[in-house]
C-alpha positions in Angstrom: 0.0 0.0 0.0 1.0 3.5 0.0 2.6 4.1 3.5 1.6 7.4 4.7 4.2 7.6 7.7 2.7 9.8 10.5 4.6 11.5 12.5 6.9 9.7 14.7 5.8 10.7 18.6 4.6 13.8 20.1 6.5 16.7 19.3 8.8 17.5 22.7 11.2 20.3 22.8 13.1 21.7 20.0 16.8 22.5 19.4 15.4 26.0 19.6 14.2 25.7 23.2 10.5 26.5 22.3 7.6 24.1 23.1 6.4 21.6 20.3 2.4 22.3 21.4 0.3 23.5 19.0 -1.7 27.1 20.1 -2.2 30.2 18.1 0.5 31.6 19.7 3.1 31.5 16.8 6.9 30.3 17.6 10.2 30.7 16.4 9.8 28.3 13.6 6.8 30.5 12.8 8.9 33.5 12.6 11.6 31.9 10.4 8.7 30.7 8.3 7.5 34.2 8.0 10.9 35.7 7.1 11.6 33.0 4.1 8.0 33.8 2.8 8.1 37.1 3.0 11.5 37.8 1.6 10.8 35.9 -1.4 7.2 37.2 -2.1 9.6 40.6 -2.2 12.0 39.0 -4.4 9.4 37.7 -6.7 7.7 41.4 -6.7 10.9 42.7 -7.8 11.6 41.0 -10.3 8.2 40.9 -11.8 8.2 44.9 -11.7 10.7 44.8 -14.0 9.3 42.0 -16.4 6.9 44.6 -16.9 9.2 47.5 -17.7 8.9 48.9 -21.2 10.7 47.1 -23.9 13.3 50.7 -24.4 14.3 49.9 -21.3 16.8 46.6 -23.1 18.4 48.5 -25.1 18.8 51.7 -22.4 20.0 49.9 -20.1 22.1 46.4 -21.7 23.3 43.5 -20.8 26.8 44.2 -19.5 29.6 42.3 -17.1 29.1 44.2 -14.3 29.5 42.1 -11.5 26.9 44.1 -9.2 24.4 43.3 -11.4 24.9 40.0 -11.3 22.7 39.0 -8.5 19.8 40.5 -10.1 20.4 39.0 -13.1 20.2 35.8 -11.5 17.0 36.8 -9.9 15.7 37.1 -13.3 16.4 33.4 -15.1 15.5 32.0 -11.5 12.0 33.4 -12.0 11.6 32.7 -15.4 13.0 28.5 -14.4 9.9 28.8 -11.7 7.3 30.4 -13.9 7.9 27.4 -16.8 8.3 24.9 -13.8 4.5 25.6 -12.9 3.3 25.6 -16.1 5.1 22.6 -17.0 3.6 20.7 -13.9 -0.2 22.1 -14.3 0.6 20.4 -17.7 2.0 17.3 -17.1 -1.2 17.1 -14.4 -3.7 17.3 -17.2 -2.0 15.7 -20.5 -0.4 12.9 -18.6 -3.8 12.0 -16.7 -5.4 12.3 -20.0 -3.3 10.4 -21.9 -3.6 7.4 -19.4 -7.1 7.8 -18.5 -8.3 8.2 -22.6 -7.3 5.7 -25.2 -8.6 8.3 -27.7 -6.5 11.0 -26.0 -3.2 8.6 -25.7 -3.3 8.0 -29.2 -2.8 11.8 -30.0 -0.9 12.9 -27.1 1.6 10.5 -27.2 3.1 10.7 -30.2 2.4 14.4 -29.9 5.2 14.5 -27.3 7.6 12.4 -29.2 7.4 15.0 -31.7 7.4 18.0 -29.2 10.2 16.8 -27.4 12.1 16.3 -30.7 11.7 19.8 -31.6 14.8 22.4 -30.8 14.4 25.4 -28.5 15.3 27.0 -31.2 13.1 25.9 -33.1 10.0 27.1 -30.9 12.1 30.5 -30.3 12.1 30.5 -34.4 8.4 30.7 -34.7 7.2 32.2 -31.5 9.4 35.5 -30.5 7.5 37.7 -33.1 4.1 35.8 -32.0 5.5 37.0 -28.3 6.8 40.5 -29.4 3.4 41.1 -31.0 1.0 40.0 -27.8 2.7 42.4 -25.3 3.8 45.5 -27.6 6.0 48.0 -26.1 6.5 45.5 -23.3 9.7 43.5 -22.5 6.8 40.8 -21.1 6.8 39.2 -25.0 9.9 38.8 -24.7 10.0 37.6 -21.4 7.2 35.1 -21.8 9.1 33.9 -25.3 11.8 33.3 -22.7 9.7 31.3 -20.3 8.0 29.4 -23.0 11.0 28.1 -24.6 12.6 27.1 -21.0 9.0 25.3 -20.8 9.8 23.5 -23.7 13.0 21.7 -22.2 11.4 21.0 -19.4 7.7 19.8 -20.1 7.8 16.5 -21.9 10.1 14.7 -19.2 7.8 15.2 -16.5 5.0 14.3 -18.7 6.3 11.5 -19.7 7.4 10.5 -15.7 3.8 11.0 -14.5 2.4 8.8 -17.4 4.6 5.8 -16.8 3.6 6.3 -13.2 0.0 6.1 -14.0 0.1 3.0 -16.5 1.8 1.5 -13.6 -0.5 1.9 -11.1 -0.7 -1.8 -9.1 -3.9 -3.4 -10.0 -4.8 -3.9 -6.4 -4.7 0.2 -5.7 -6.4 0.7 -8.9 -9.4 -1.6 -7.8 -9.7 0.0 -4.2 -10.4 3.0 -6.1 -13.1 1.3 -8.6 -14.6 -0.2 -5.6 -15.2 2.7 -3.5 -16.3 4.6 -6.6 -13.2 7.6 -6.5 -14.5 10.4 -8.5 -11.8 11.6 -10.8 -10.8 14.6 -8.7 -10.5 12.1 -5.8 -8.5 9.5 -7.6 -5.9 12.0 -9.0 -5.5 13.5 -5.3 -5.8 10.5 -3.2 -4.1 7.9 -5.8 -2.6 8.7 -9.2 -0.5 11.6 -7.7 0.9 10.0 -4.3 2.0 6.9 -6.2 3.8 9.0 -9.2 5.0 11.8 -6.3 8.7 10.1 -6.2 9.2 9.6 -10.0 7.7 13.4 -10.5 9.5 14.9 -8.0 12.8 13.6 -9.5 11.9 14.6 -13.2 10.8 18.2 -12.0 14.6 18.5 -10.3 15.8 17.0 -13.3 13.9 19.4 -15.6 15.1 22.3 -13.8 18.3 21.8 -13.7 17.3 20.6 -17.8 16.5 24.2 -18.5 19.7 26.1 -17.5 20.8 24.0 -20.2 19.4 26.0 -22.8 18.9 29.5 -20.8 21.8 31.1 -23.4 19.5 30.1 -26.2 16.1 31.0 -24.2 17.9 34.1 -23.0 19.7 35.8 -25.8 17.2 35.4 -28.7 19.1 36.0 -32.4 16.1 34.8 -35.1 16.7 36.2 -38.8 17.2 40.1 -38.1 15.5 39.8 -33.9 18.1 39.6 -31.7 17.0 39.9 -28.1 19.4 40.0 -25.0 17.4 39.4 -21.7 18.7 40.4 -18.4 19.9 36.7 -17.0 22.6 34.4 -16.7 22.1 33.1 -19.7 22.9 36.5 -21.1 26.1 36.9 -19.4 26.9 33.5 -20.7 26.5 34.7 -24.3 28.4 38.2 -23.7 31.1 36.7 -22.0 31.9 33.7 -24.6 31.7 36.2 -27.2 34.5 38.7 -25.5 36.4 35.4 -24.4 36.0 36.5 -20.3 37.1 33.4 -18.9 36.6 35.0 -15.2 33.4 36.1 -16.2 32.1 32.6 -17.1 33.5 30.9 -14.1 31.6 33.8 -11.8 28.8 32.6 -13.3 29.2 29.5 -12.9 29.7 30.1 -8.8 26.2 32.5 -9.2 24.4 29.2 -11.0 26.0 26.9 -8.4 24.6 29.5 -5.4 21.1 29.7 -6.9 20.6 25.9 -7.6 21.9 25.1 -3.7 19.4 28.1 -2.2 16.4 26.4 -4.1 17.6 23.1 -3.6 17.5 23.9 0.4 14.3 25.6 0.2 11.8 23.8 -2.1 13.3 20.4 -3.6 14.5 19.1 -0.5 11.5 19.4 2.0 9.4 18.5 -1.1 11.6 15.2 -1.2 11.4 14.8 2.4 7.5 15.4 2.3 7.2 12.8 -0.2 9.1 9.8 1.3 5.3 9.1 2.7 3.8 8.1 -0.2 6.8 4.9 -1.2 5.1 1.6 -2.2 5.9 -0.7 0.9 4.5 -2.5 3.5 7.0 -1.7 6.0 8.7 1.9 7.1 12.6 1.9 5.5 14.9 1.9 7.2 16.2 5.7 6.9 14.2 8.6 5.5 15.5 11.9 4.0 15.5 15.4 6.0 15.1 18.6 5.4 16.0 21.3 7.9 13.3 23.5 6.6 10.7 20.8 6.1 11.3 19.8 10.0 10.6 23.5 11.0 7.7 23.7 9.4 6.4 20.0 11.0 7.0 22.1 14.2 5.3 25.5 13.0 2.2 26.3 15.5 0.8 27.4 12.4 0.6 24.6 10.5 -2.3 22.8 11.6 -3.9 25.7 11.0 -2.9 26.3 7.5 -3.2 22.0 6.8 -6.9 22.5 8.1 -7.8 25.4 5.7 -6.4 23.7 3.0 -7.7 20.6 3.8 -11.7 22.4 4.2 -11.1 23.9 0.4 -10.0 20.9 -1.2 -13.1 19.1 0.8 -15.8 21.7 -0.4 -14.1 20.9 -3.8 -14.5 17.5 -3.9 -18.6 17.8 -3.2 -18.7 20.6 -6.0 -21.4 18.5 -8.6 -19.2 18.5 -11.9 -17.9 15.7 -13.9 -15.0 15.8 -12.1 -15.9 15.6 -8.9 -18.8 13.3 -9.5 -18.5 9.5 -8.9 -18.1 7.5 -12.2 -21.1 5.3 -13.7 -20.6 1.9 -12.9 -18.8 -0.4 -15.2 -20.0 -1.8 -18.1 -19.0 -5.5 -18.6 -17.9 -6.8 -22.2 -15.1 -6.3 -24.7 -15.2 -2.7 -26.1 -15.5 -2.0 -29.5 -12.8 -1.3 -31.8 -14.8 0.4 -34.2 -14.5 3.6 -32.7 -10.7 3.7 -32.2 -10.4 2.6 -35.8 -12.0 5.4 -36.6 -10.5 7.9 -34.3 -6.9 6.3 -35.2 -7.9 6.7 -39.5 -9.3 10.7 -38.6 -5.7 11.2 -36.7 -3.6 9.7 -39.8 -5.8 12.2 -42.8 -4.7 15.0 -40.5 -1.3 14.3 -40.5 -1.4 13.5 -43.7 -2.9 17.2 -44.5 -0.6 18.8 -42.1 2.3 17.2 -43.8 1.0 18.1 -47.1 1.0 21.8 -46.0 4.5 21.7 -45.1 5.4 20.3 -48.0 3.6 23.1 -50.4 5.7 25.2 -48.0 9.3 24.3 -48.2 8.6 23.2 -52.1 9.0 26.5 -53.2 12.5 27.0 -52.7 13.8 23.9 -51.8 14.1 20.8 -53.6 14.9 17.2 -53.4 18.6 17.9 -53.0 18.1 19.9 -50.0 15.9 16.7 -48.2 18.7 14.5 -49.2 20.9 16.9 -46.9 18.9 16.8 -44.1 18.2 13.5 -44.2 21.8 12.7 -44.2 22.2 15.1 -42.2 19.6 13.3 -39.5 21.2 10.1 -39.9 24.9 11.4 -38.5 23.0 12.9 -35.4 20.6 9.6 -34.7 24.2 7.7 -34.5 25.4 10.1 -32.4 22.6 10.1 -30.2 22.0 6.2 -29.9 25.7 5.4 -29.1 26.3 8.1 -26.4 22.9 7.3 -24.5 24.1 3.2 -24.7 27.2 4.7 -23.2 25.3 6.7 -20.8 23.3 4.3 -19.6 26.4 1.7 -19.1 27.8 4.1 -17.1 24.9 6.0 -15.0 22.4 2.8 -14.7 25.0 1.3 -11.9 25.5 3.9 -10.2 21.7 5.6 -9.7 20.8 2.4 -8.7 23.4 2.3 -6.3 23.2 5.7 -5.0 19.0 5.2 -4.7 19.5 2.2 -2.9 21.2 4.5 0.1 18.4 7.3 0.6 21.1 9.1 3.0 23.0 9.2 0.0 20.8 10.3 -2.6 20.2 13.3 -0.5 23.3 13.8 0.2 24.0 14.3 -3.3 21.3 15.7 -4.7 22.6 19.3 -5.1 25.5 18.0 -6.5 23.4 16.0 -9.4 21.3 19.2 -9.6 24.5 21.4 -10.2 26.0 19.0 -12.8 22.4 18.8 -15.0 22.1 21.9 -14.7 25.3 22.5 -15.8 25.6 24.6 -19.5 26.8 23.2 -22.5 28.5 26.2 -23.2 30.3 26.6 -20.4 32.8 24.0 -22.0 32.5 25.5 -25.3 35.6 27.0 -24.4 37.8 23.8 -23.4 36.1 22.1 -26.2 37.6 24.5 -29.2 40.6 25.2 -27.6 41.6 20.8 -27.1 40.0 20.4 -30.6 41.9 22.9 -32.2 45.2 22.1 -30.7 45.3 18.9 -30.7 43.8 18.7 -34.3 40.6 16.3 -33.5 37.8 15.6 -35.9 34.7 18.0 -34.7 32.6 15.5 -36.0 33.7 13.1 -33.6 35.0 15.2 -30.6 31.9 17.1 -30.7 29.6 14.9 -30.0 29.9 14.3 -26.3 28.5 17.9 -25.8 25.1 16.3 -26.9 25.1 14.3 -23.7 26.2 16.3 -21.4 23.1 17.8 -20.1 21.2 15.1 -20.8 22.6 12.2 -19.2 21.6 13.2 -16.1 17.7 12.1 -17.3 19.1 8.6 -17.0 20.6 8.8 -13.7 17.7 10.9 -11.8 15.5 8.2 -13.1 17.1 5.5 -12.4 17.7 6.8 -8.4 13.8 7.6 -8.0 13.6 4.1 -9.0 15.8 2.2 -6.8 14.5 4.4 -4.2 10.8 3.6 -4.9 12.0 -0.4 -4.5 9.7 -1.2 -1.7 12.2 -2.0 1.8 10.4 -5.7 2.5 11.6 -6.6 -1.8 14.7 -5.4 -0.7 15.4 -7.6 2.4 13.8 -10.2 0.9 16.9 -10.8 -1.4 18.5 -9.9 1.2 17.6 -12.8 3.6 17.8 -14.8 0.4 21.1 -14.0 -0.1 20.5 -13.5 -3.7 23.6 -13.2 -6.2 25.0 -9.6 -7.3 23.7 -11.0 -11.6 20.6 -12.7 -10.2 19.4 -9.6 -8.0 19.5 -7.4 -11.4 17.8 -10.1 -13.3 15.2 -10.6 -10.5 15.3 -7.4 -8.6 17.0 -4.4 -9.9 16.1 -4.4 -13.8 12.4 -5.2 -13.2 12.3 -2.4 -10.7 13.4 0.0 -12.6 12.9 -0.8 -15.9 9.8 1.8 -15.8 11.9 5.2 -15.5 14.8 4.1 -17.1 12.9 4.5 -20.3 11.4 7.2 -18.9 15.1 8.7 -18.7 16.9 7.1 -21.7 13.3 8.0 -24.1 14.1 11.8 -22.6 17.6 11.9 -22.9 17.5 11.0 -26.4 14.8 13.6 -27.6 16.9 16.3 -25.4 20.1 14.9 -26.7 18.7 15.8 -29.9 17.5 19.1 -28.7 21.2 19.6 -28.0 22.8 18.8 -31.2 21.4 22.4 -32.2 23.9 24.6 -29.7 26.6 21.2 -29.7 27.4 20.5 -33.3 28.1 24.4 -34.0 30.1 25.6 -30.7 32.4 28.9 -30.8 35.1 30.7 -28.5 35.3 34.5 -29.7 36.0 34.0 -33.4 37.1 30.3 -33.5 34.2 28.2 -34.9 33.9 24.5 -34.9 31.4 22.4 -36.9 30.2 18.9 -36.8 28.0 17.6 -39.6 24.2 17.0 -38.1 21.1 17.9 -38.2 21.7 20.5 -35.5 24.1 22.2 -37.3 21.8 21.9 -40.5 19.2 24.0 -37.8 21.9 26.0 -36.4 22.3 27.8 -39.6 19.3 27.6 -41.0 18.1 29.5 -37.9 20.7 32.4 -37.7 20.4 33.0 -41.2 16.6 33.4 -40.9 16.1 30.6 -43.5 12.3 29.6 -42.3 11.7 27.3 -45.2 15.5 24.4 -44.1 14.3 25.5 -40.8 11.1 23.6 -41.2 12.5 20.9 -43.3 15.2 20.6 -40.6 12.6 20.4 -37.8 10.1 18.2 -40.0 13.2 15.4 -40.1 14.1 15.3 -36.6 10.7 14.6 -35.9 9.8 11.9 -38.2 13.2 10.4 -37.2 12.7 10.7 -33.0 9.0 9.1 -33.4 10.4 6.5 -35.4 13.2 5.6 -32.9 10.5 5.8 -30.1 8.4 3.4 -32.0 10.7 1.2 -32.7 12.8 0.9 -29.3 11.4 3.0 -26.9 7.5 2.4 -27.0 8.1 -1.6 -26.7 10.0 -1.2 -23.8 7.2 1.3 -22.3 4.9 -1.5 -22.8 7.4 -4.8 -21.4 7.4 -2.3 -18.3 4.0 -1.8 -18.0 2.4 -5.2 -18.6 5.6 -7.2 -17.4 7.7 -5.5 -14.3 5.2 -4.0 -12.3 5.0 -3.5 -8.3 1.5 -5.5 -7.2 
């Protein structure tokens, strides 16, 4: 069942000398509380003022490499990261449940995000600045909200695709609890489908952030055709200070990126981690839990019941609201469905398609031709190698050790900043170590390259893999134990099976963002020395900062059709050995 671990005892004196009992009368803990909240409702005030300065005010006052204005810069991309984190979970709440709640739904969201997730950030940033610019004239909030939207982008379809393996692999005993006692929808999601995915999301979301400082220089310092866009933000800096070749200024922000990922690491991922250890699948408690300094204050906050109550009486008068949602489902049914209907639905999907592709064809026809798909598609086919040998090396290397680092929940959380800090580390931060080794020791940029594709994205492997050995339930685990199970029969019988589920969750993710890398990794620069590697990136690369929409298109069109037929072909059938084979019940 899902172990919902109370408490443990009455709450006695604190290390802060104040009394545990809950009164109105508000405590230290309460005051701390207070502090944090305030001073980052002041923060987020600040910097949403100036998201709503005019748009005279970027080129008045420009990005420079002022080092005092470097904390406010990072007060910028932090809030953009949390604005597209929120959006990017109310949408993986909705697409994900529909997806695995709707056969009709799966069979157009699905490969909807194989093709989403395929498609660069430059790519959105290509077709959606002007679309931005346009919405909020005279604002810099277009341009700000192009920003977030593109950071959304890299960090969306991984937690989608966490929370719908989760919910395909619901156990079938939970699922019928929940059929039996007639769960409304809103009660199911709440009660059920978001408890048991909580671990896998929670992972994915820390993932995702650190996922989009990846591609903050691209989100942050827009150049599309003639637009060119420079956005108060680390990523910013990043871009001014590889252009002038400031080595000092890249490693300062480096130390800025590596302060701002620890502060919301301490204050948000980790007592959400904490919080979360509740809903494991076990039967038993484990053995050791993770902490969180701030998470324990707030257990000892007088105010808390308070605020737990009041939540607790909304989502209540919620639940009784009479909607579809909230309403319990008609009773079951019995018989084989028809297949009529989805034969239908599945032929109305593929016309479509077929007139959507139709369109873009009619649109890149006119001034390109069959040479210039041969090119891409050639093009394609050196980035899909690339792509499929560094996640098999990824995965040889990263599978071992998330499962051994899950396995030790002290551990994990232990080095969960440090994971954080090294997804979220930039690309193009080693741009500059990159060019110079290549160059000098006269390497092959085709080859040599490549492993800037992975490095952001490796990390989808390894978070996944550690929220799955940490979601192995504690009586599986000392049942081999007791067993004395072998180190090659425990992975056969134990460790693969367990986490089988998010590592293709991780290695389907790192693939589509490895291919959403190839765009800033096959065409990397330090001041005026430029290296190329032959790929579909590059191919994008170009086409985008020469404003060529049409090989843009064609570019994008071919990445797609290539990461949907990978996913198809590998991935999917993996998805479903997980989900119908190596399941907890």
């Amino acid at each position: 069942m899902l172990a919902s671990r109370p408490d443990q005892g009455r709450e006695a004196a604190t290390p802060l000398g104040v009394s545990g009992r809950t009164g109105l009368w508000p405590n230290l803990y309460d005051a701390v509380i207070f502090l944090l909240v305030v001073g980052v409702f002041v923060l987020v005030a600040h910097g949403f003022r100036e998201m709503n300065a005019p748009a005279a005010q970027l080129e008045t006052v420009p990005v420079t490499l002022d080092l005092a204005r470097l904390p406010e810069y990072a007060l910028r991309t932090t809030l953009r990261m949390f604005a597209a984190i929120i959006c990017s979970l109310i949408f993986t709440f909705v697409v994900a449940t529909l997806a695995a709640r709707n056969r009709k739904a799966e069979l157009v969201i699905i490969p909807a995000l194989d093709i989403l997730q395929s498609v660069p950030v430059l790519g959105f940033l290509t077709f959606t600045v002007t679309f931005f610019l346009q919405l909020f004239p005279g604002s810099v909030m277009g341009a700000e909200c192009a920003a977030i939207f593109a950071i959304f982008t890299s960090q969306a379809w991984n937690m989608a695709f966490s929370f719908y393996q989760s919910l395909r692999t619901v156990p079938r005993d939970l699922d019928e609890v929940a059929r039996h006692y007639r769960f409304s929808p809103w009660l199911r999601f709440w009660r059920l489908d978001v408890p048991f995915g909580a671990p896998g999301l929670i992972w994915n979301t820390m993932m995702s952030m650190s996922g989009g400082w990846f591609f903050v220089v691209a989100s942050e310092a827009i150049t599309v055709g003639n637009t060119t866009v420079m956005l108060p933000g680390i990523g910013s800096w990043l871009a001014l200070a590889i252009q002038a070749r400031d080595l000092q200024a890249v490693l300062l922000a480096i130390a800025m990126m590596a302060a701002v990922i620890l502060a919301y690491d301490q204050l948000i991922f980790r007592p959400i981690v904490a919080w979360a250890d509740k809903f494991r699948f076990e039967q038993q408690a484990a053995d050791s839990q993770p902490h969180s300094w701030l998470y324990d204050f707030w257990r000892r906050s007088r105010v808390r019941p308070h605020v737990v109550r009041a939540v607790g009486w909304v989502a209540d008068r919620i639940s009784l609201l009479p909607t579809p949602l909230t309403s319990p489902p008609a009773k079951p049914k019995f018989g084989a469905p028809s297949r009529t209907g989805e034969r239908v639905w599945i032929a109305v999907l593929l016309v479509l398609a077929g007139y959507a592709l139709w369109h873009i064809v009619l649109y890149t026809r006119t001034t390109l031709g069959f040479a210039d798909l041969r090119i891409a598609l050639f093009d394609g086919v050196l980035t899909l190698i690339r792509v499929l040998v560094l996640i098999a090396l990824a995965s040889l290397v990263w599978v071992p050790i998330g499962v051994w680092i899950g396995l030790r929940p002290r551990l994990a959380t232990s080095l969960q900043p440090v994971a954080q800090f090294l997804a979220a580390f930039p690309a193009n931060v080693v741009f500059p170590v990159a060019v110079v080794a290549i160059v000098s020791l006269r390497l092959d940029p085709n080859i040599w390259l490549s492993p800037l594709m992975i490095l952001g994205t490796q990390w989808y492997i390894l978070f996944n893999v550690i929220a799955g050995a940490s979601a192995i339930p504690t009586d599986l685990r000392d049942a081999a134990a007791l067993f004395r199970i072998s180190s090659w029969s425990w992975w056969r019988k134990v460790g693969v099976p367990a986490i089988l589920p998010y590592y293709v969750t991780g290695a389907l993710t790192a693939a589509g963002g490895s291919w959403n890398a190839s765009i800033v990794a096959e065409v990397v620069s330090w001041g005026n020395t430029h290296l190329r590697a032959e790929g579909l990136g590059a191919y994008i690369a170009d086409a985008t900062t020469a404003g060529d929409f049409p090989r843009v298109v064609l570019g994008i069109v071919v990445m797609a059709l290539m990461v949907t037929t990978c996913n198809r072909i590998l991935w999917r059938p993996l998805y479903r050995l997980a989900e119908n084979r190596f399941r907890l019940e």
